[in-house]
C-alpha positions as CSV (number, residue, x, y, z in Angstrom):
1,X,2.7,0.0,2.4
2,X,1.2,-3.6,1.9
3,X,3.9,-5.8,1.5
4,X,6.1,-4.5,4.5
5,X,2.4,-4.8,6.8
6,X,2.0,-9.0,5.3
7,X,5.6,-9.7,5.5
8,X,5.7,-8.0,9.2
9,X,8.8,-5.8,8.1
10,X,10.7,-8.7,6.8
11,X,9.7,-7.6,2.9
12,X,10.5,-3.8,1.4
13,X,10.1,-2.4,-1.9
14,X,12.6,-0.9,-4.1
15,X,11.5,2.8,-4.9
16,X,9.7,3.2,-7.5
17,X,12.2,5.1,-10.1
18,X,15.3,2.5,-8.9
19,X,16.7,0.4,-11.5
20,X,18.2,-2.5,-9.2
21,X,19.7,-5.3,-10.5
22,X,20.6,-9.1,-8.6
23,X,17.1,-9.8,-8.1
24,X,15.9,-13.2,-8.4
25,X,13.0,-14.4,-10.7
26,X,10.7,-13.5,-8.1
27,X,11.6,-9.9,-7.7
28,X,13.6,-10.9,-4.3
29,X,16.8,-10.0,-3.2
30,X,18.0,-10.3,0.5
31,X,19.6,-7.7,2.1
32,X,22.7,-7.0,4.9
33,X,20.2,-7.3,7.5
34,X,18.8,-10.2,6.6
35,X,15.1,-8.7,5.1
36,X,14.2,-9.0,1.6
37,X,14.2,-6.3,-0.9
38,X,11.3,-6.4,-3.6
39,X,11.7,-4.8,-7.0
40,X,9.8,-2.2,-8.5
41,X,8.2,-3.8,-11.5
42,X,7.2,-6.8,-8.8
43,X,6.2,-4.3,-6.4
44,X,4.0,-2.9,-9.0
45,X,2.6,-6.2,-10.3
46,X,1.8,-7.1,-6.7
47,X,-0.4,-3.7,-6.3
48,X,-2.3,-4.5,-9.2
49,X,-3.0,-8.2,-8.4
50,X,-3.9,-6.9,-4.7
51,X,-6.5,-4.1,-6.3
52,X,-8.0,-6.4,-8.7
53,X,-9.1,-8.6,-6.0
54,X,-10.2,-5.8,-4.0
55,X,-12.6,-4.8,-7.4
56,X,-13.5,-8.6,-7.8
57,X,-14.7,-9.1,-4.3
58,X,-16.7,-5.6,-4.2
59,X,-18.5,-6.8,-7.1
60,X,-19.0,-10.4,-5.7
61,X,-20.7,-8.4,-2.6
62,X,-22.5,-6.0,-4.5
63,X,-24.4,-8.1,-7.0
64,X,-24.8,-11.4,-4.9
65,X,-22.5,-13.7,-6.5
């Protein structure tokens, strides 16, 4: 649900189970209509950056850094 909300609709995510293949080395692949498609194991790599940042900046609040 993040990436299609930052990209404005122009980025989607593969499902999670799909094993798509002509993706390029950032996890890109464009589509008929002219939006991107993101793979899985990007997708996933993405979420985990996103909520690491989210834990690093509640703990940058929380104890004053």
């Amino acid at each position: 649900m993040i990436v299609p909300l930052f990209s404005f609709g122009r980025v989607q995510v593969e499902n999670i189970y799909a094993s798509g293949t002509g993706f390029n080395w950032l996890g890109l692949k464009r589509q008929e209509n002219g939006s991107y498609l993101l793979s899985s194991g990007m997708g996933t790599l993405l979420a985990a950056l996103f909520w690491g940042l989210c834990l690093i900046a509640y703990f940058a609040v929380t104890r004053g850094l």
